[in-house]
VEXDREN-2710 file (C-alpha; in Angstrom, 1 decimal):
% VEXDREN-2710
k/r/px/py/pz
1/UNK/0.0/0.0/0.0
2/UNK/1.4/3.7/-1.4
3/UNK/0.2/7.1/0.7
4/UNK/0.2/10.4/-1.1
5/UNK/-1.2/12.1/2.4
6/UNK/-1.3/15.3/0.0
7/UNK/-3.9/14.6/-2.2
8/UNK/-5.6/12.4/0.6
9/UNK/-5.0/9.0/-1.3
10/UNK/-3.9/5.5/-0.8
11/UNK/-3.1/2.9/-3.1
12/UNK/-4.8/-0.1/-1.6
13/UNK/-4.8/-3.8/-1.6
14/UNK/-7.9/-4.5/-3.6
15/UNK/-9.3/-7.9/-3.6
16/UNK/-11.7/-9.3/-6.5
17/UNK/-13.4/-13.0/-6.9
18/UNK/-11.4/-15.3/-8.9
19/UNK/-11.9/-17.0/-12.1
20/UNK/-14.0/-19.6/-10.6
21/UNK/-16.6/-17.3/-9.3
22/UNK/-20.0/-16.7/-11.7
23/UNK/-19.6/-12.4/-11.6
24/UNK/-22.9/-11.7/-13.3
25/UNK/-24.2/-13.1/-10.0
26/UNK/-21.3/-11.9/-7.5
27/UNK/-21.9/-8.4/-8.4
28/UNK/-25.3/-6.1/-7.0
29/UNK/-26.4/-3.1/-7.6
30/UNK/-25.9/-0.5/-4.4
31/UNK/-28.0/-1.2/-1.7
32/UNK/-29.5/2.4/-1.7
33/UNK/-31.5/1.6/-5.3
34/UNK/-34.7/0.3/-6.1
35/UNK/-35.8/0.6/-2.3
36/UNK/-39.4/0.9/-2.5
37/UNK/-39.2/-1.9/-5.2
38/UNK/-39.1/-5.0/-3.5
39/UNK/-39.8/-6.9/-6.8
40/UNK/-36.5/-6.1/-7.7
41/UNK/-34.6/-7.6/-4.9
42/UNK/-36.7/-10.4/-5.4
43/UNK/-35.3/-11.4/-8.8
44/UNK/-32.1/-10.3/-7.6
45/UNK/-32.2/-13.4/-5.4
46/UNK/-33.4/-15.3/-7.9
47/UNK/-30.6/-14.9/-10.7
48/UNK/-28.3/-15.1/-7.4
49/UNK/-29.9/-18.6/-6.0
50/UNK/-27.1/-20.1/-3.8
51/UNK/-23.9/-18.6/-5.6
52/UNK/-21.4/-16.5/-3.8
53/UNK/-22.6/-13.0/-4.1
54/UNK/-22.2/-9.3/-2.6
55/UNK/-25.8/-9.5/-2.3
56/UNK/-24.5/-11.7/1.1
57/UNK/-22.3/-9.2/2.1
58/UNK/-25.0/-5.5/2.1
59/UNK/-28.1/-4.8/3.7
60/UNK/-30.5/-3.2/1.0
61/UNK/-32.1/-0.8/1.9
62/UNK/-35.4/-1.7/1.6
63/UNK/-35.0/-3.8/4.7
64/UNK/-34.5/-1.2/6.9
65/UNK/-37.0/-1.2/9.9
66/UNK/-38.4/-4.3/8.8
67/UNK/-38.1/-7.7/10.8
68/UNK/-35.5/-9.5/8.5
69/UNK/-33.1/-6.3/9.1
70/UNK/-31.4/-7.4/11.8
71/UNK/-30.6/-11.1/10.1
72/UNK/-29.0/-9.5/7.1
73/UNK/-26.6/-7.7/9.2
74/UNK/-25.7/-11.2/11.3
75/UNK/-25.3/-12.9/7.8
76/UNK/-23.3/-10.1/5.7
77/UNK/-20.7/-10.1/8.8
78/UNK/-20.8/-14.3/8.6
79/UNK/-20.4/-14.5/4.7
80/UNK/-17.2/-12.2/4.5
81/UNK/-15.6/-14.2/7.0
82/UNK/-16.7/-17.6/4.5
83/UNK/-15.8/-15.8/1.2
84/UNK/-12.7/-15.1/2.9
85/UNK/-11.8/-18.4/4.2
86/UNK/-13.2/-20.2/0.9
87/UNK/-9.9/-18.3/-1.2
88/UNK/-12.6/-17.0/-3.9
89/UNK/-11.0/-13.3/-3.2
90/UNK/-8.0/-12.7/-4.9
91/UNK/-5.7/-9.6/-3.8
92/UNK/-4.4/-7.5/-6.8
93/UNK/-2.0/-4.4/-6.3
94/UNK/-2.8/-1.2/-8.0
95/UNK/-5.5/1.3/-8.4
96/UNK/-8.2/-0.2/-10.6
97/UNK/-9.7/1.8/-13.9
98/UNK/-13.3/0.8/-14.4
99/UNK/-15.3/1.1/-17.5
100/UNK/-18.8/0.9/-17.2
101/UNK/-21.3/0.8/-20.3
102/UNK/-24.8/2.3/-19.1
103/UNK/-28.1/3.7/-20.7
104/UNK/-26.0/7.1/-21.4
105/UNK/-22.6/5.8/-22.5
106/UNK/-19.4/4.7/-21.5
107/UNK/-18.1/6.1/-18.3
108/UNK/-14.6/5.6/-16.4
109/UNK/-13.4/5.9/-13.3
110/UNK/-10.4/5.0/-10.5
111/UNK/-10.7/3.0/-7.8
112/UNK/-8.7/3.5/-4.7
113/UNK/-8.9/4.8/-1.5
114/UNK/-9.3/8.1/0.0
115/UNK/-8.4/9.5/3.5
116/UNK/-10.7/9.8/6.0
117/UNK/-8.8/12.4/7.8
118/UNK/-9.6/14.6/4.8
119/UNK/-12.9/14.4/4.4
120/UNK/-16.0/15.8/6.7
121/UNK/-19.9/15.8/6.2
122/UNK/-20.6/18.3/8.4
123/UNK/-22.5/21.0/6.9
124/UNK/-20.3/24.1/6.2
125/UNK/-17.2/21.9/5.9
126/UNK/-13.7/23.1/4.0
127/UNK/-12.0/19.5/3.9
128/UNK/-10.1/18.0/0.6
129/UNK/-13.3/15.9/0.4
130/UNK/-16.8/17.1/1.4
131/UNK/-19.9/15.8/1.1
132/UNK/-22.4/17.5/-1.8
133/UNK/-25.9/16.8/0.0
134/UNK/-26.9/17.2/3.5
135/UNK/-25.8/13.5/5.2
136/UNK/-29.6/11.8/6.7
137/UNK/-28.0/11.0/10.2
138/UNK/-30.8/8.7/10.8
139/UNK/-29.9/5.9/7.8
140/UNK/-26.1/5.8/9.6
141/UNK/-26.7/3.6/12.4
142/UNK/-27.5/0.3/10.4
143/UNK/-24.5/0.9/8.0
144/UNK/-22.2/1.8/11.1
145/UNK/-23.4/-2.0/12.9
146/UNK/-22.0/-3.5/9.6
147/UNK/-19.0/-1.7/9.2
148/UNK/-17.8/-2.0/13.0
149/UNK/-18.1/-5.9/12.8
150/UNK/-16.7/-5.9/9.3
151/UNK/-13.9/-7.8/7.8
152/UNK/-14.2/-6.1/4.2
153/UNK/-16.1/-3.0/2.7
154/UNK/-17.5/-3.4/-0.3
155/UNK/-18.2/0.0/-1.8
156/UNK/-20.3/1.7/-3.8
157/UNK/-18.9/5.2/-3.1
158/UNK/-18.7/7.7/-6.5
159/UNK/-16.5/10.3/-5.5
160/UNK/-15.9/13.1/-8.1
161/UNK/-13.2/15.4/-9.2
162/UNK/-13.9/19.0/-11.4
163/UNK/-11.0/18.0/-14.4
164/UNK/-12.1/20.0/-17.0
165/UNK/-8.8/19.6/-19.3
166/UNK/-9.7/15.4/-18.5
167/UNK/-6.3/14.8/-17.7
168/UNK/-6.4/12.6/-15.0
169/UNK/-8.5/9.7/-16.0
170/UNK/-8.8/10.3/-19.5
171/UNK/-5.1/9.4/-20.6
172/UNK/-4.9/6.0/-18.5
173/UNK/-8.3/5.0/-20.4
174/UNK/-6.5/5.8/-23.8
175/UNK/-4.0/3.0/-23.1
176/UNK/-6.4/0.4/-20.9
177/UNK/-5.9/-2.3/-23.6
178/UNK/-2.2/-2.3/-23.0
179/UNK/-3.0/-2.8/-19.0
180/UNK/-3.8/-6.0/-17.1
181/UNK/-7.9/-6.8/-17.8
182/UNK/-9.3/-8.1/-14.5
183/UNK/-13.1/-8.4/-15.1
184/UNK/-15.0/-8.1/-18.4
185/UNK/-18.6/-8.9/-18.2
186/UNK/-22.1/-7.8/-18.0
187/UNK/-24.2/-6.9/-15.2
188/UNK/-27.8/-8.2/-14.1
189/UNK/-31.2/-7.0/-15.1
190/UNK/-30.5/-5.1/-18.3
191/UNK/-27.6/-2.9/-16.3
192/UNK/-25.2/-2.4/-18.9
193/UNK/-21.3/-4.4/-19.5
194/UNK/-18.5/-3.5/-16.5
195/UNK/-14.8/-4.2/-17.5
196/UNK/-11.5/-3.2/-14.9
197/UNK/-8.1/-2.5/-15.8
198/UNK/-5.3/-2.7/-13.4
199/UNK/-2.9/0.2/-13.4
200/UNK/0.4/-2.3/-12.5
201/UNK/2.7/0.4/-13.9
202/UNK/4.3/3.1/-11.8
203/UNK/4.8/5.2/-14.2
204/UNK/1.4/5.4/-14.8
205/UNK/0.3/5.7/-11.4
206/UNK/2.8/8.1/-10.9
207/UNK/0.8/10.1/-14.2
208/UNK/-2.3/10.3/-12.3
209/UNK/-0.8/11.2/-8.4
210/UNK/1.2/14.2/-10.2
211/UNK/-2.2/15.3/-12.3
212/UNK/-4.4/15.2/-9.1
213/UNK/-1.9/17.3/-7.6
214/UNK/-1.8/20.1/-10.4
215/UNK/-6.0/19.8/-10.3
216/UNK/-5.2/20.7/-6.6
217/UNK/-2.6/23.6/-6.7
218/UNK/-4.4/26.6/-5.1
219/UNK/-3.7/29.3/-7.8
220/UNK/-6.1/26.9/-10.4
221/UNK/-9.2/26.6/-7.4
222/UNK/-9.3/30.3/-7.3
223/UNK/-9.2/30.3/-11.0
224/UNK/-12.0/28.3/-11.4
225/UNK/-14.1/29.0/-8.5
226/UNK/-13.4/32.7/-7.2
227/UNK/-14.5/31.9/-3.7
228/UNK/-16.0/34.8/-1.4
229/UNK/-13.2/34.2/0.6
230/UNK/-10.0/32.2/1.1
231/UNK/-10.4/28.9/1.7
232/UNK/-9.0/25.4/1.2
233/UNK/-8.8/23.5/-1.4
234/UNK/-12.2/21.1/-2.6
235/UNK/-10.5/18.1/-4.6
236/UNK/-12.9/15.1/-4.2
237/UNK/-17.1/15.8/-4.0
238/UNK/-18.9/12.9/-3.1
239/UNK/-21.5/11.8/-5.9
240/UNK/-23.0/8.5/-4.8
241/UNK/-22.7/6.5/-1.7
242/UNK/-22.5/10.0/0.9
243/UNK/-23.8/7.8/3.4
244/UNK/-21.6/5.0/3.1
245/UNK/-18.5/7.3/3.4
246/UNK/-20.0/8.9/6.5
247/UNK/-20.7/6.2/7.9
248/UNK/-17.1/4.9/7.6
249/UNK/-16.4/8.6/8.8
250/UNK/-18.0/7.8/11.8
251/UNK/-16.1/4.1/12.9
252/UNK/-13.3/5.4/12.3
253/UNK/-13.6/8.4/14.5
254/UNK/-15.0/6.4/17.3
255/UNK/-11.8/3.5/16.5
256/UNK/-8.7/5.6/16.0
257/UNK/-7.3/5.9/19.6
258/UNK/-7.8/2.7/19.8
259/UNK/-6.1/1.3/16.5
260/UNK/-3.7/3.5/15.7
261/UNK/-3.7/6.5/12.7
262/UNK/-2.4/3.8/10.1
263/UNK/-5.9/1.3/10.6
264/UNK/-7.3/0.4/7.3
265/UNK/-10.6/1.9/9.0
266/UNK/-8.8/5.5/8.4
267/UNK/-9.6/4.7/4.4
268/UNK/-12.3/4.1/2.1
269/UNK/-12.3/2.2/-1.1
270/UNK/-14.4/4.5/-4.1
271/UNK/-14.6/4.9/-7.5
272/UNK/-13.1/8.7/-8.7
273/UNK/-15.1/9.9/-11.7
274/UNK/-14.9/13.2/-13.7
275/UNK/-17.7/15.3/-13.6
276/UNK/-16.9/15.8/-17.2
277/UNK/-16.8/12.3/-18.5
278/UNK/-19.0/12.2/-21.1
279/UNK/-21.3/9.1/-19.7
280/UNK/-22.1/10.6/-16.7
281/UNK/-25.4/12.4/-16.6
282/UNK/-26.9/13.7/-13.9
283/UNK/-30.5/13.4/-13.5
284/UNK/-32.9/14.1/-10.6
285/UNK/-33.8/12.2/-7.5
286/UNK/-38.1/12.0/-7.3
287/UNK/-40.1/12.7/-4.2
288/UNK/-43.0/10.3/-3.2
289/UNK/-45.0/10.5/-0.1
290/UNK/-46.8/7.4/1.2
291/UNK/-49.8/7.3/3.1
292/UNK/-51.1/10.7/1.9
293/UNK/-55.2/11.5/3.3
294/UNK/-54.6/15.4/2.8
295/UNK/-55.1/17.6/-0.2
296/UNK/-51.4/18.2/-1.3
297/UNK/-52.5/21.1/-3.3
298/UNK/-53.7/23.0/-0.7
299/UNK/-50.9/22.3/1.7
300/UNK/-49.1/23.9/-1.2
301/UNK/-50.9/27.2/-1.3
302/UNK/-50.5/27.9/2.2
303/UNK/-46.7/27.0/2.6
304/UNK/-45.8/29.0/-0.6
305/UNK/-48.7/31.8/0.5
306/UNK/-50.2/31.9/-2.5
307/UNK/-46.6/32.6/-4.7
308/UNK/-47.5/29.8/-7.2
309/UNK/-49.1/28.6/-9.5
310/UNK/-51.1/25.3/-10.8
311/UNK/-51.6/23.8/-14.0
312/UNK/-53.4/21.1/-15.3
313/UNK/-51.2/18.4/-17.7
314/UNK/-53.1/16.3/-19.5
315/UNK/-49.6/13.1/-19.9
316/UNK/-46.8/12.4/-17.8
317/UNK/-44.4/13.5/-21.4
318/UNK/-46.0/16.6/-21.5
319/UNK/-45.1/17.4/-17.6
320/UNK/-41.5/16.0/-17.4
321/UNK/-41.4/18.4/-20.9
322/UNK/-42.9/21.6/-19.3
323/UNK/-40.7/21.2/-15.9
324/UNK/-37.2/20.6/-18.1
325/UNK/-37.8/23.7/-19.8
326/UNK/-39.2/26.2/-17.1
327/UNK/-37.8/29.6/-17.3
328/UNK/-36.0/30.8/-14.4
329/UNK/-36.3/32.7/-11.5
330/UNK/-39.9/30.3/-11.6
331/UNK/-39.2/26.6/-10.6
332/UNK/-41.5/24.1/-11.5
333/UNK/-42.5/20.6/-10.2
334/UNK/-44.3/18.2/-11.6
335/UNK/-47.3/16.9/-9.4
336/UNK/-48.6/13.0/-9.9
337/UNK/-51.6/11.3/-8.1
338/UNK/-52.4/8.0/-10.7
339/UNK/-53.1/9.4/-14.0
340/UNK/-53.5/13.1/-13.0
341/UNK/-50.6/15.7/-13.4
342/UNK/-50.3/19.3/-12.4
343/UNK/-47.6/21.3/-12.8
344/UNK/-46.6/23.4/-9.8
345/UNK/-44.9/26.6/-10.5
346/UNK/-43.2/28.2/-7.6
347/UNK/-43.2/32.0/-8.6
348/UNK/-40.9/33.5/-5.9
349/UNK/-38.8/30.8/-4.7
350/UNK/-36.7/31.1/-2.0
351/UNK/-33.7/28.9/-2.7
352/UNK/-31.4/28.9/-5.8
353/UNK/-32.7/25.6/-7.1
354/UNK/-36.0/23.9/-7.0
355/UNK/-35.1/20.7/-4.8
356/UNK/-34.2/23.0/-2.2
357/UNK/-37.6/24.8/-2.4
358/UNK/-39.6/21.7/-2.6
359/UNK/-38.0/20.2/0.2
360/UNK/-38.5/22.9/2.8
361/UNK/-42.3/22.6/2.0
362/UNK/-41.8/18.3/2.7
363/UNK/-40.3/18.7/5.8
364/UNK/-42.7/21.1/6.6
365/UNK/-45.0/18.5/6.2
366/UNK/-43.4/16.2/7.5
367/UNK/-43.2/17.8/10.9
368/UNK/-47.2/18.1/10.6
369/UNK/-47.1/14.1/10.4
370/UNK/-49.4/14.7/7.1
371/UNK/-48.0/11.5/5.5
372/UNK/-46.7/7.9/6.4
373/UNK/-43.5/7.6/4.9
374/UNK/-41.2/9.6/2.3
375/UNK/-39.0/7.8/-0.4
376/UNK/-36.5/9.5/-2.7
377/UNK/-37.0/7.9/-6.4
378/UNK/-34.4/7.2/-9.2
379/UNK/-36.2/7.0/-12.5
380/UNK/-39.5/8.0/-14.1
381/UNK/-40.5/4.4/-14.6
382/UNK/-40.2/3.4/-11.5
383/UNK/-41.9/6.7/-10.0
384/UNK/-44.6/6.5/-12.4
385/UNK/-45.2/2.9/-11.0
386/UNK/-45.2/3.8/-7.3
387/UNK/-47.9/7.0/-7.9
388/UNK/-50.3/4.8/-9.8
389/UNK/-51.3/3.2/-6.1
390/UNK/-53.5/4.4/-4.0
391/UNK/-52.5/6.8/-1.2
392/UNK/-49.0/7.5/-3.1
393/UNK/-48.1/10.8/-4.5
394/UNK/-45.6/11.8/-6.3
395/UNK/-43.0/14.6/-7.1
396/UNK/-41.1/14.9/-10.4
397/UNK/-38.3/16.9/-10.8
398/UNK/-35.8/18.8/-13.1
399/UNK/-31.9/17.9/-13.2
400/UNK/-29.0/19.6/-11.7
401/UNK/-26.5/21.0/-14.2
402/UNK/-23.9/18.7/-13.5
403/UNK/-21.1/21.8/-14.8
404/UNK/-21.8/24.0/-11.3
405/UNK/-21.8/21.7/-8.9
406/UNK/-18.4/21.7/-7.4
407/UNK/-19.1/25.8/-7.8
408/UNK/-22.6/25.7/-5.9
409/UNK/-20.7/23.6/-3.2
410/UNK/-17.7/25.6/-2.8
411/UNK/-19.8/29.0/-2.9
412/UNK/-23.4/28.0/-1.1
413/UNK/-22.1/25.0/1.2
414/UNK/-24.1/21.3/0.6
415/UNK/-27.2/21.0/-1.0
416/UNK/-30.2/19.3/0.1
417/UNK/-30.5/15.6/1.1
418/UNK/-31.0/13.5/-2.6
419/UNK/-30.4/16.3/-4.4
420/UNK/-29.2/14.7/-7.6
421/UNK/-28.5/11.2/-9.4
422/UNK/-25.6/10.1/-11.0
423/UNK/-27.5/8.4/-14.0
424/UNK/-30.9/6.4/-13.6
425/UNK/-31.2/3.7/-11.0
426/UNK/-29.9/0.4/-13.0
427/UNK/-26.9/2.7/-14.1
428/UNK/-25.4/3.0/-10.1
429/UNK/-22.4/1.7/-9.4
430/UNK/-22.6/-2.1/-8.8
431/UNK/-20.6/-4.0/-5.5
432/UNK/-17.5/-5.8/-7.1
433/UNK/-14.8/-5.0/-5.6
434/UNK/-13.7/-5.5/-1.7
435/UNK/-10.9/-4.6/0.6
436/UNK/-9.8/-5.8/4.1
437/UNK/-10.6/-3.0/6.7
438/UNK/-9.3/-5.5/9.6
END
């Protein structure tokens, strides 16, 4: 294992199945997808059956609070120990470029670990690596159980880096057919094709270490960003898997006087991305109330006082349509109760972007107990699905322009909990990889 404590990173041991394990099965999507789906998880164990998979080694999240949750977290902590014990992981040496085909093209990315020393959550935070929503405190506690008992970590972290001139990534994918392949194949339930290269050579590590460094020189941040005031350097934004990373934020915060500041717990395996890479799209995470005996329209008029507007859609195209292409300073959300659609247009909003104003009038709500449960929702299939029941209703939402986030964080501070998605739901980052945290 190689430190560049400068740049926050460490060259881990990473360990992936050998040749002998059945990957289209091994590897799961994150545990965070599909979560009010249960349909999906079903055929998930179905194409799994009794094959070593991830799917033994995570706690989906659809099983939180529910009576099978505490099982799952007995048998992910018993099946690392068996994987481990049955040879099937093999260690390789090297960070790890990943090229993943999904529904909006190729997209690559390094794995390796990053620092927890260098990265905080907390709202308001100047660390090397921040967070980019607000971190639900309430979903750590199950991860942390996991993680504290733990043998491996097996991430789904997306962590991203603002490389305009792409010269980080970009010239180690230009020679990936000259490097080591370790895994070529495709991934369940229509998910797209996932190959990984190792980076064995030095020389090319040594290529990206020195380009992260330039991408983190002071004079080019206040280039780019021209923050209201001085302050350090933002590196690495988490995209995907926030939670995981503060969760193992939190272990090792509660661990290191008693392991020692060179634990494996002090780092977490993720997957670096450009924000610029051309497959990566960001789209929007969906609201969907459960539960719902109120008029939603009227809860509306009050919280806004009147500064909106209604509209009645007559299709779901139409809506998505009209909200994409609102005109600023108005916002717009699309509103979805079965087969009826109404566009909302918030008139004098009182946050930069729409999610934020949407979600101060939900907790509002939620304070007021006016609904059963929230979920956040990847994909307009499968919120169209969930609104078509009875007693659901839903919330459709524009993107984020993927360009301005690392500016909106650096200048505003975090943004709202499930502000934005790195791709629809079956393009997430699937568990393959693991590393030893003990």
């Amino acid at each position: 294992m190689r430190n560049y404590p400068d740049i926050g990173i460490q060259i881990p041991d990473i360990l992936i199945p050998s040749s002998e394990v059945d990957l289209h099965r091994w590897s799961v999507i994150a545990c965070d997808q599909y979560t009010s789906q249960m349909d999906y998880w079903d055929q998930v164990k179905k194409i799994v059956n009794n094959h070593p998979s991830t799917l033994d080694l995570i706690l989906p999240e659809i099983y939180l609070g529910k009576p099978e949750e505490e099982q799952i977290v007995t048998r992910t902590l018993v099946k690392m120990h068996e994987f481990l014990d049955q040879g099937i992981l093999i260690s390789q040496k090297g960070m790890i470029l990943v090229e993943r085909e999904t529904t909006t093209g190729k997209r690559f990315g390094l794995l390796l670990a990053l620092d927890l020393e260098k990265y905080d959550f907390t709202p308001g935070s100047t660390s090397l690596i921040r967070a980019t929503e607000a971190t639900i405190l309430e979903r750590l506690p199950p991860r942390i159980r996991i993680r504290e008992g733990a043998i491996l970590e097996i991430p789904h972290i997306m962590v991203l880096i603002d490389d305009r001139e792409k010269s980080v990534i970009e010239p180690i994918k230009e020679i990936r057919h000259q490097l080591p392949r370790l895994y070529d194949f495709d991934l369940m339930l229509d998910s797209g094709h996932i190959s990984g290269y190792l980076i064995d050579s030095v020389t090319a590590e040594k290529k990206v270490i020195n380009s992260l460094r330039s991408l983190n020189k002071p004079e080019l941040f206040n280039q780019k960003y021209h923050p209201k005031e001085p302050q350090p350097n933002l590196l690495f934004a988490v995209g995907d898997g926030n939670h995981s990373l503060a969760t193992a934020k939190e272990v090792w915060k509660k661990k290191k006087k008693e392991l020692g500041r060179n634990h494996p717990l002090r780092y977490a395996l993720v997957e670096v991305v450009n924000v610029h890479d051309d497959g990566l799209v960001f789209e929007p995470i969906h609201r969907v109330l459960f539960g719902v005996q109120i008029k939603i329209q009227s809860e509306i008029q009050e919280f806004f006082k009147g500064k909106i507007e209604f509209q009645t859609i007559s299709s779901f195209e139409e809506l998505t349509y009209r909200v994409k292409n609102l005109q600023s300073p108005e916002q717009g959300v699309g509103l979805i109760e079965g087969n009826h659609y109404t566009l909302l247009i918030i008139k004098e909003p009182s946050a930069n972007i729409v999610v934020a104003s949407l979600q101060q009038f939900l907790d509002d709500l939620m304070e007021k107990s006016k609904f059963n449960a929230i979920d956040y929702i990847h994909g307009t299939d499968s919120l169209r699905e969930i609104c078509h029941k009875t007693g659901n209703f839903g919330f459709y939402l524009p993107a984020m322009d993927k360009n301005e986030l690392f500016r909106t964080i650096i200048l505003d501070g975090t943004l709202p909990r499930k502000t934005f998605s790195m791709g629809e739901a079956k393009d997430k980052r699937f568990y393959l990889e693991c590393r030893k945290i003990q």
